[in-house]
FIPA-384269 format. One record per residue: y, x, z of N, C-alpha, C, CB in turn; residue number from 1; residue in one letter. Coordinates in steps of 0.2 Angstrom, whole numbers, plus 5000, padded with zeros to 4 digits. Atoms other than C-alpha are relative to their C-alpha. Last residue first. Glycine has a CB too. Layout:
N
<pt n_v="Y" n_u="X" n_w="Z" ca_v="Y" ca_u="X" ca_w="Z" c_v="Y" c_u="X" c_w="Z" cb_v="Y" cb_u="X" cb_w="Z" pos="NUM" code="A"/>
...
This chain:
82
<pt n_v="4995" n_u="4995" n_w="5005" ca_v="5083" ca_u="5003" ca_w="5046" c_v="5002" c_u="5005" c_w="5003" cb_v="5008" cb_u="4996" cb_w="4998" pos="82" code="X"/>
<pt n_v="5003" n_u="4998" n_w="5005" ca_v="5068" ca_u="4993" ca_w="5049" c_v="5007" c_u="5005" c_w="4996" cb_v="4997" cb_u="4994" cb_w="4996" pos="81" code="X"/>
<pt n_v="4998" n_u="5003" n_w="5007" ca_v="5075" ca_u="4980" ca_w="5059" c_v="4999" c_u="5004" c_w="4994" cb_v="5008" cb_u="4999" cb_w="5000" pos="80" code="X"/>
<pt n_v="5004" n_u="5005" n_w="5003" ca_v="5066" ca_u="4989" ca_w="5074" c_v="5003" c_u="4995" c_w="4994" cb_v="4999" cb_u="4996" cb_w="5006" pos="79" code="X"/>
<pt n_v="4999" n_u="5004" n_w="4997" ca_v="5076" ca_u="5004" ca_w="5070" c_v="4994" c_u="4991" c_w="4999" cb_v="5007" cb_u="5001" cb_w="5000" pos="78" code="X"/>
<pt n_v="4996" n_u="5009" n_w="5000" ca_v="5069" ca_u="5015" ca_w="5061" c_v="5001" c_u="4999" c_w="5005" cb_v="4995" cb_u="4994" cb_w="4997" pos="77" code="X"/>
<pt n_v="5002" n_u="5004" n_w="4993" ca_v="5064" ca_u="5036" ca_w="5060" c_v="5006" c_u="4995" c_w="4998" cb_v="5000" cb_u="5004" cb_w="5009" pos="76" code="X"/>
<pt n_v="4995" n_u="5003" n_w="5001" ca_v="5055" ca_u="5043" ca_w="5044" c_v="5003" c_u="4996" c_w="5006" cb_v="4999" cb_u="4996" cb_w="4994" pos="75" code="X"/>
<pt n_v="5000" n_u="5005" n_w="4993" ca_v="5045" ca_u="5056" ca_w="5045" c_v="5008" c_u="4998" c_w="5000" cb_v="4997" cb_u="5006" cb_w="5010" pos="74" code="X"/>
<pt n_v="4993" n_u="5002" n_w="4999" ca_v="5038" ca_u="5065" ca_w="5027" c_v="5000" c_u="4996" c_w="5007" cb_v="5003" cb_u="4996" cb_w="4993" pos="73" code="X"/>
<pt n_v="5000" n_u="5007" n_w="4996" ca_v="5022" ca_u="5075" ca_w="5030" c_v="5008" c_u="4996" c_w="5001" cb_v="4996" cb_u="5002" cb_w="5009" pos="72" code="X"/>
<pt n_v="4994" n_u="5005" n_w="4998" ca_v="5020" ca_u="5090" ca_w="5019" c_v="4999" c_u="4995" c_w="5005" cb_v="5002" cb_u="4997" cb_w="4993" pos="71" code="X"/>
<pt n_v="5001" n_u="5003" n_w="5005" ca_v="5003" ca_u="5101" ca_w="5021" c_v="5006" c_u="4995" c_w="5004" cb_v="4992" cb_u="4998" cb_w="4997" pos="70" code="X"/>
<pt n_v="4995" n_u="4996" n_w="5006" ca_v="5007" ca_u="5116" ca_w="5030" c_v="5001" c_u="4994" c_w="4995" cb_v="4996" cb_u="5008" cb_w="4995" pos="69" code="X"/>
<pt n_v="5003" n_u="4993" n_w="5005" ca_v="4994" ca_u="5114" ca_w="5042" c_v="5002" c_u="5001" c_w="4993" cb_v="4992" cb_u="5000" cb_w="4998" pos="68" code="X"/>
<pt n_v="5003" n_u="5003" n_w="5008" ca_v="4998" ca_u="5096" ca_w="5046" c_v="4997" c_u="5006" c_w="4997" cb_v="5006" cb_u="4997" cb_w="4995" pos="67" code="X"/>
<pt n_v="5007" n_u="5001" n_w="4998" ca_v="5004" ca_u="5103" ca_w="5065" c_v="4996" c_u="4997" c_w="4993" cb_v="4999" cb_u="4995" cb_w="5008" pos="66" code="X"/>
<pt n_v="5004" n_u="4996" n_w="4997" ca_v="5017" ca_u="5112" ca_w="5057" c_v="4993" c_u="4999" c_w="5000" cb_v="5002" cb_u="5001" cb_w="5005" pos="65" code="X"/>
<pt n_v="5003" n_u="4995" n_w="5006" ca_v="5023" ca_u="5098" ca_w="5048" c_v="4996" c_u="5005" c_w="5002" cb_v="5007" cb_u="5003" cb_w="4995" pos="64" code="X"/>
<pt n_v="5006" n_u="5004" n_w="5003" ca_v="5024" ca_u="5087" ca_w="5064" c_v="4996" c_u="5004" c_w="4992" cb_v="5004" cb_u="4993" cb_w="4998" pos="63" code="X"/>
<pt n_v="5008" n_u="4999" n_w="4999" ca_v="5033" ca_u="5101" ca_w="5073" c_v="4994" c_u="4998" c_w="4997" cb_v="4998" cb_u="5000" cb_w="5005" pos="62" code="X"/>
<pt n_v="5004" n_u="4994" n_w="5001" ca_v="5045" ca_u="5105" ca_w="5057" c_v="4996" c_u="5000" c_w="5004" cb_v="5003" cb_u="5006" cb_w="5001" pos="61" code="X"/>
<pt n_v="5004" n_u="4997" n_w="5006" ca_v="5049" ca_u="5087" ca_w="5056" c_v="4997" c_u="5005" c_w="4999" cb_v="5003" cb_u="5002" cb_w="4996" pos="60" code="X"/>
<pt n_v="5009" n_u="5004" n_w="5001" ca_v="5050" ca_u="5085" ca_w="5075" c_v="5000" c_u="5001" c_w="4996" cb_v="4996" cb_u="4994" cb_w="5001" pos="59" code="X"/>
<pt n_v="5004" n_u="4997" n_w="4996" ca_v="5066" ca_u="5098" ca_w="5073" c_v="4992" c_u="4998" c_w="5002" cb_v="5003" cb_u="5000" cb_w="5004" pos="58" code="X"/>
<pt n_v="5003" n_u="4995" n_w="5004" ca_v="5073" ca_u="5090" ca_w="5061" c_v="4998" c_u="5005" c_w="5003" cb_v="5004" cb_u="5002" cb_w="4995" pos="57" code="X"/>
<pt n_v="5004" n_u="5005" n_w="5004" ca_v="5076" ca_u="5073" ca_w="5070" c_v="4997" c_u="5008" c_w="4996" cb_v="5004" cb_u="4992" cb_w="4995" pos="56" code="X"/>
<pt n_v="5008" n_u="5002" n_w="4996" ca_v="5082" ca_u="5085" ca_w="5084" c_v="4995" c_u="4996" c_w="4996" cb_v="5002" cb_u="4994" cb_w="5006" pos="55" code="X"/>
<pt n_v="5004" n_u="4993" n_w="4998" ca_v="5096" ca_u="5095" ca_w="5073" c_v="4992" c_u="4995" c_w="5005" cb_v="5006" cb_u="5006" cb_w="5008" pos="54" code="X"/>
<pt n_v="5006" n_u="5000" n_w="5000" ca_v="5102" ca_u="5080" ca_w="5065" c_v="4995" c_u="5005" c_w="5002" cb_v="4998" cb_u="4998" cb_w="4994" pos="53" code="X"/>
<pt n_v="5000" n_u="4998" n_w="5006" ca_v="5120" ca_u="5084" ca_w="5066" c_v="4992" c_u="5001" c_w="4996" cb_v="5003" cb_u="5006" cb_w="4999" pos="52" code="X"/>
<pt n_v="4996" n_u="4999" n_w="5002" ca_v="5116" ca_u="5080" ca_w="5085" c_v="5001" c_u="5003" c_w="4993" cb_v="5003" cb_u="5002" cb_w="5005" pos="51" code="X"/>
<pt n_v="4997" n_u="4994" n_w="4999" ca_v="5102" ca_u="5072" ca_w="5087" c_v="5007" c_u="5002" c_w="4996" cb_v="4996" cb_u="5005" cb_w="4997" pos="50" code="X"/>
<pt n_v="4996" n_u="4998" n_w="5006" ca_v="5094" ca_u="5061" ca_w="5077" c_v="5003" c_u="5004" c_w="5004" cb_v="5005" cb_u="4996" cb_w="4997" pos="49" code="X"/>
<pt n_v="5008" n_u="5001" n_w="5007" ca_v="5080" ca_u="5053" ca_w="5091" c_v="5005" c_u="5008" c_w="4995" cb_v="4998" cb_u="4987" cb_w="4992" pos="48" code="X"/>
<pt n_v="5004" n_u="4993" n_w="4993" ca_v="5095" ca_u="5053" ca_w="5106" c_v="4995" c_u="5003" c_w="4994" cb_v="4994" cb_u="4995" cb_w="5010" pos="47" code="X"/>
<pt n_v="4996" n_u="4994" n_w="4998" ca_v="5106" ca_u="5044" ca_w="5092" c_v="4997" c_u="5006" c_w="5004" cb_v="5005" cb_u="4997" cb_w="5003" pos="46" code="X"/>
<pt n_v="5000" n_u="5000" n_w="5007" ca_v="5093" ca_u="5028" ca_w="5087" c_v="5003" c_u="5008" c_w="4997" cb_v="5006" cb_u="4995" cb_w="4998" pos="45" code="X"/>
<pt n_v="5002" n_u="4994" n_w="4998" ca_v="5089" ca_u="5027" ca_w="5106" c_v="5001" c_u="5006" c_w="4992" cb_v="4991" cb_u="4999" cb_w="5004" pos="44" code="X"/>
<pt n_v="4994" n_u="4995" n_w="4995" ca_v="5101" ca_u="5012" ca_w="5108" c_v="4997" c_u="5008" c_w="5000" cb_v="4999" cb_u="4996" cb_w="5010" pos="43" code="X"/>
<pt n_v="4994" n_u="4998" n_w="5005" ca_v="5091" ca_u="5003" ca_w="5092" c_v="5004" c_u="5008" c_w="5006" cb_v="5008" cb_u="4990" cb_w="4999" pos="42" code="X"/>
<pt n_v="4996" n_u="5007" n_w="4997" ca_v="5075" ca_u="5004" ca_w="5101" c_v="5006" c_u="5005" c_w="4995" cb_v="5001" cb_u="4999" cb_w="5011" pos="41" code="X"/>
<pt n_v="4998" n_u="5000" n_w="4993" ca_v="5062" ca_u="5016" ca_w="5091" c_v="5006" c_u="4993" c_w="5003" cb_v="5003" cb_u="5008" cb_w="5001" pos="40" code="X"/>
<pt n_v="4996" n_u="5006" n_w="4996" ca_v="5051" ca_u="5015" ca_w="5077" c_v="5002" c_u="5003" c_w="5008" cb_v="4994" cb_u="4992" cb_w="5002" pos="39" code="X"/>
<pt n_v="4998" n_u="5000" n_w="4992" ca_v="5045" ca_u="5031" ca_w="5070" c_v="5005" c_u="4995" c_w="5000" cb_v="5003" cb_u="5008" cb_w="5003" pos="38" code="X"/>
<pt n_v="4994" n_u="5003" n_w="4999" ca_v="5036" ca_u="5030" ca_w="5053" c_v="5001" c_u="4997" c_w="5007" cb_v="5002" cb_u="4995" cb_w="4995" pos="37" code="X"/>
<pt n_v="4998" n_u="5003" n_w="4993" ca_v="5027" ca_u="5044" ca_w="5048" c_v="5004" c_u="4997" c_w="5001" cb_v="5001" cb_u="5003" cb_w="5004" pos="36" code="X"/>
<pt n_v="4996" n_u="5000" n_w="4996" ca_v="5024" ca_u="5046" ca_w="5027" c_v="4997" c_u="4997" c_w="5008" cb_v="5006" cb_u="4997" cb_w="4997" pos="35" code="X"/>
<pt n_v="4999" n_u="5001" n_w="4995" ca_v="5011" ca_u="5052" ca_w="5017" c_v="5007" c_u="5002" c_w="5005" cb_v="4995" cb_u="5003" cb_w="5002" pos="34" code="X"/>
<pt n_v="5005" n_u="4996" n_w="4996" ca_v="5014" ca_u="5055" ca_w="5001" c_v="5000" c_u="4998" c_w="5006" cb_v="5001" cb_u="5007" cb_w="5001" pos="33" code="X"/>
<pt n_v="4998" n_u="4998" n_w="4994" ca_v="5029" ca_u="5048" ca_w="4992" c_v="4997" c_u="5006" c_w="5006" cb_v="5001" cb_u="4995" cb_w="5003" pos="32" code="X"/>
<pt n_v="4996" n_u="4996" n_w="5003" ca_v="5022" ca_u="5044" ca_w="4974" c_v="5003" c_u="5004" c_w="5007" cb_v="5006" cb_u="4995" cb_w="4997" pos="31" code="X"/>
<pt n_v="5002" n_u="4994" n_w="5005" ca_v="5004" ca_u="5040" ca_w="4979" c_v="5007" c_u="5006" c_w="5001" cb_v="4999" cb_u="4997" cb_w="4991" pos="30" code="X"/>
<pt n_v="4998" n_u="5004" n_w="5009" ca_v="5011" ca_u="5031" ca_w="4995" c_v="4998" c_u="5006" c_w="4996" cb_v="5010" cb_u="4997" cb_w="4997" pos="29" code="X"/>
<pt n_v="5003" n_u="4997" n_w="5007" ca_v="5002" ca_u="5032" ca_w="5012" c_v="5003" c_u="4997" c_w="4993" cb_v="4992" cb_u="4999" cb_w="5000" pos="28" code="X"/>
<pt n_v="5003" n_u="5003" n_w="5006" ca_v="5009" ca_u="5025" ca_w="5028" c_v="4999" c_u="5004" c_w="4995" cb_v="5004" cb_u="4996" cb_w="4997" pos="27" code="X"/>
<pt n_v="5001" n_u="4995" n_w="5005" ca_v="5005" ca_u="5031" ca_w="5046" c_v="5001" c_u="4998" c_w="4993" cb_v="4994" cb_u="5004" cb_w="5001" pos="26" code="X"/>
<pt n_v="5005" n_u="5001" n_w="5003" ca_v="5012" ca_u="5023" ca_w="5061" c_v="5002" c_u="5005" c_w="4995" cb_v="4998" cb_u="4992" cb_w="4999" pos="25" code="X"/>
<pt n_v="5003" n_u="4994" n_w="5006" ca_v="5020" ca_u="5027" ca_w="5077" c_v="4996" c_u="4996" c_w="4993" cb_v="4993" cb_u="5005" cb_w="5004" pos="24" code="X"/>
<pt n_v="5006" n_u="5002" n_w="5006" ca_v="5029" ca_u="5014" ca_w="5086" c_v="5000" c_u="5004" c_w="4996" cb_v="4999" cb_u="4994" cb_w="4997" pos="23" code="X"/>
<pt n_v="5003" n_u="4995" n_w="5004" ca_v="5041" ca_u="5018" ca_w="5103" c_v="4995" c_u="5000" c_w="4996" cb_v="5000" cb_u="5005" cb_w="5003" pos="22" code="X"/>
<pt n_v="5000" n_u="5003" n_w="5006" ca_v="5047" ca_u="5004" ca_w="5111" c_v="4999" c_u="5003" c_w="4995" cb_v="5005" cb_u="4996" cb_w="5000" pos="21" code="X"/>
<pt n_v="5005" n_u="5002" n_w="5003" ca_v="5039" ca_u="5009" ca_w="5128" c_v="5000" c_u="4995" c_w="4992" cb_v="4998" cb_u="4998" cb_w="5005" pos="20" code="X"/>
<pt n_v="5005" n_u="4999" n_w="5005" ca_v="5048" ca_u="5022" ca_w="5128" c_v="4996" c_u="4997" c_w="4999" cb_v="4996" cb_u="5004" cb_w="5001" pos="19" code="X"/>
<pt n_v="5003" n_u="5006" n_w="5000" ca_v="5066" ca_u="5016" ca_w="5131" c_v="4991" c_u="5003" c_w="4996" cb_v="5006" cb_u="4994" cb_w="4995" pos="18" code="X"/>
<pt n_v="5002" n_u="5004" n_w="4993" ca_v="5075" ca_u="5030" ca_w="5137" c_v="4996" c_u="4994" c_w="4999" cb_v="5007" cb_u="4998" cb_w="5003" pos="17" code="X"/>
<pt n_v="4996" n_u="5005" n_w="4998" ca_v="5071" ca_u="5043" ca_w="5124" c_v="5001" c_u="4995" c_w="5006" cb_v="4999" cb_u="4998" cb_w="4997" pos="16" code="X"/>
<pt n_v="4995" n_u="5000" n_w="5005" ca_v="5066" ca_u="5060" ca_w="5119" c_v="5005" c_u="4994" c_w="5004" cb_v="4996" cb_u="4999" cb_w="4992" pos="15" code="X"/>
<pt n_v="4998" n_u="4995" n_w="4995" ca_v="5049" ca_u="5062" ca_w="5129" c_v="5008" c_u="4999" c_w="5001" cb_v="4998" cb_u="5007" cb_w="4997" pos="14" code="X"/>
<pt n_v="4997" n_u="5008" n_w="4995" ca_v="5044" ca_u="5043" ca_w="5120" c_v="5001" c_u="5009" c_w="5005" cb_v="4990" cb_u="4989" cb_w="5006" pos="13" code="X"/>
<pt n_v="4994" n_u="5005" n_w="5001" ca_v="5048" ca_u="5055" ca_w="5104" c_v="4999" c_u="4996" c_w="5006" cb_v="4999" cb_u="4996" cb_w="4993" pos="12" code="X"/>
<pt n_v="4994" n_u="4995" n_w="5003" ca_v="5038" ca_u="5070" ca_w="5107" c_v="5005" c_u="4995" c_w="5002" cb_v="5001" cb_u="5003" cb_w="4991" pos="11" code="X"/>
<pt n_v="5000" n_u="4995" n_w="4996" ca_v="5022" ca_u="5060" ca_w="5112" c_v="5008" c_u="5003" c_w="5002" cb_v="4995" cb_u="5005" cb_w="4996" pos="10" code="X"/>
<pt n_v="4999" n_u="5003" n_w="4994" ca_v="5022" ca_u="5049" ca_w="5100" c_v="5004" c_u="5002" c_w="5008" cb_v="4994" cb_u="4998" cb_w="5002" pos="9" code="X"/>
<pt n_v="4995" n_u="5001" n_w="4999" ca_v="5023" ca_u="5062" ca_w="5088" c_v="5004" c_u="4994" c_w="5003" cb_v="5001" cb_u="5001" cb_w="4997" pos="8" code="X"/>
<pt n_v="4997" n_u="4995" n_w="5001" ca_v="5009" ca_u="5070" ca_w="5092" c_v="5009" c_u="4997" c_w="5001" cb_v="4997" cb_u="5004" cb_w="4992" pos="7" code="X"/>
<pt n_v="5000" n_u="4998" n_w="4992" ca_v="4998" ca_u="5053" ca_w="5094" c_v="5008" c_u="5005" c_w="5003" cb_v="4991" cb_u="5006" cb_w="5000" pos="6" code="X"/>
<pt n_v="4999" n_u="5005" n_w="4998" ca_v="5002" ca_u="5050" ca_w="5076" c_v="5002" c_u="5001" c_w="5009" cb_v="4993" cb_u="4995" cb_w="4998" pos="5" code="X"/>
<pt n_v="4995" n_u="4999" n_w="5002" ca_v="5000" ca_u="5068" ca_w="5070" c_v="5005" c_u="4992" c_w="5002" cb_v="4999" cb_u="5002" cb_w="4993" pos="4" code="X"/>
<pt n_v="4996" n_u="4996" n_w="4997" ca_v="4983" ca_u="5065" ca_w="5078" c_v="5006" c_u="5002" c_w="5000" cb_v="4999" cb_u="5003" cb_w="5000" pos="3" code="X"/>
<pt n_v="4999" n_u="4992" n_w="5003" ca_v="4980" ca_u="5050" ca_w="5071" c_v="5002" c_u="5005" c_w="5005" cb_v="5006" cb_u="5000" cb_w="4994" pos="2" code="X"/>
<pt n_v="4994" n_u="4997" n_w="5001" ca_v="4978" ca_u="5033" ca_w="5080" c_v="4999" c_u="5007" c_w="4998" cb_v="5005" cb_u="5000" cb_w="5007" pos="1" code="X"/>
């Protein structure tokens, strides 16, 4: 597991009530770049997003941060992938 992996594990089972359904991984597309994709339980879908997305875009800026400037898109699913 990555550090940015780790990182936003971390953040996110802080975040929710259900942590142990919380999955990090890392995917790599040419066109896209590295993306983070945060699985969580459907019920926590809302605690993650925040209100007017203020919390989901808030771990964007720490995960970007900790990347040293270099983009990192973070996508967060539900276990059905949506």
């Amino acid at each position: 597991m990555s550090v940015l992996e780790e990182a936003a594990a971390h953040i996110i089972m802080g975040i929710v009530d259900h942590p142990d359904d919380v999955a990090v991984r890392t995917s790599t597309n040419p066109r896209r770049g590295t993306t983070l994709v945060i699985n969580v339980h459907p019920d926590d879908m809302g605690r993650v997003i925040g209100r007017m997305g203020r919390t989901a875009r808030a771990v964007r800026t720490v995960i970007n941060a900790l990347n040293g400037g270099k983009p990192v898109r973070v996508d967060f699913v539900g276990p059905d992938g949506r």
